[in-house]
N, C-alpha and C positions, 0 to 999 in steps of 0.2 A: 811858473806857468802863467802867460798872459791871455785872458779871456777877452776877446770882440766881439761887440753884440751890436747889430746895426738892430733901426726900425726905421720905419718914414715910405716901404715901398708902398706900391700900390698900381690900383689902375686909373690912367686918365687920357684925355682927350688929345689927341693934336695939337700942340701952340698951348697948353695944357702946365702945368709947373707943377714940381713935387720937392720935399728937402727931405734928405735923408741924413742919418746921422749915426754916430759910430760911438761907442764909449769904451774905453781902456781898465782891464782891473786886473790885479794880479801883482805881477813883482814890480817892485815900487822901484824900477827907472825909468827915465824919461826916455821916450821913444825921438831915435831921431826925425827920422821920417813916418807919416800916416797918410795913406794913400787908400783909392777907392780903384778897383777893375773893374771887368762885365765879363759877361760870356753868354753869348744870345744862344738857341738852342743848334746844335751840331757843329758850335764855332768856337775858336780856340778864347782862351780868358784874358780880355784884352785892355792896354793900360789904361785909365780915364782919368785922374788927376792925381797928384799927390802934393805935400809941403813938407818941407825942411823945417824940422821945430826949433833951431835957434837960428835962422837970419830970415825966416819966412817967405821964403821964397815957394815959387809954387811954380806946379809943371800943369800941359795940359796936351789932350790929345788933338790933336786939329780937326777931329771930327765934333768935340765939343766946347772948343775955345769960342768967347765969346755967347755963350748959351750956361757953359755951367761957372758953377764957381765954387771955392773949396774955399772954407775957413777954419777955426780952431776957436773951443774956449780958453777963457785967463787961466783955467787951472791945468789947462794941459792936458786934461788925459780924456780929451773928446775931438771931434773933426765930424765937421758933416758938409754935404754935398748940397749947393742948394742948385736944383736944374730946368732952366727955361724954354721955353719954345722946343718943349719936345716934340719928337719925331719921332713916327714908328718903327726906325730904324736903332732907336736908344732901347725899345723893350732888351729887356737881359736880365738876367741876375747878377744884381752886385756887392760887388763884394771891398770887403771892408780889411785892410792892411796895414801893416807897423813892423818896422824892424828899429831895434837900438841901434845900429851900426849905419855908418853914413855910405850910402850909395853913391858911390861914385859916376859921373856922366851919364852914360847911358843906359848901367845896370838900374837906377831907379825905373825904368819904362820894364823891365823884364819881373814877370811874376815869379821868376825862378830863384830870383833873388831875397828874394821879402819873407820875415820870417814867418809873422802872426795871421792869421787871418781867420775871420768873423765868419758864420754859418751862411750870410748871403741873403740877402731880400729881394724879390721877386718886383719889377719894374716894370709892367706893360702899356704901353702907349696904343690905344687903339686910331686910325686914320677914320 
């Protein structure tokens, strides 16, 4: 059983910044991939970054490239979202993802595919 437990949402301003952060506990292997989604109200749950935990690479939505940024700590079993110049188009709940298994190409963008995922923290950006 792997437990995700984000914290960091909240409410803020426009142009506004918040870091959200995710922690890992449960069965002691390494997660390949740790990824963050959204899902604003009555909209599907949609990709928002992820990273590859052993060549570090990282993906991102093009609605948030260049605004968010994804990192990892040294010990591994944490990832958190740090997010700039929000937009009231970023309010959602997000949520917090990990599969052991390497996502190949295009399936890391698909929620269908990811195993683990965190209760979700509440993100509202007011205009």
């Amino acid at each position: 059983q792997v437990q995700l437990v984000e914290s960091g949402g909240g409410l803020v301003q426009a142009g506004g910044s918040l870091r959200l952060s995710c922690v890992a506990s449960g069965r002691s292997f390494t997660m390949y991939h740790m990824g963050w989604f959204r899902q604003a109200p009555g909209k599907e749950r949609d990709f928002v970054a992820a990273m590859n935990w052993y060549d570090a690479n990282t993906y991102y939505a093009d609605s948030v490239k260049g605004r968010f940024t994804i990192s990892r700590d040294n010990a591994g079993n944490s990832v958190s979202l740090q997010m700039n110049s929000l937009k009231s188009e970023d309010t959602a709940v997000y949520y917090c993802a990990a599969d052991p298994r390497y996502l190949r190409g295009n399936r890391v963008f698909d929620d269908n595919d990811w195993d683990y995922w965190g209760q979700g923290t509440q993100v509202t950006v007011s205009s």
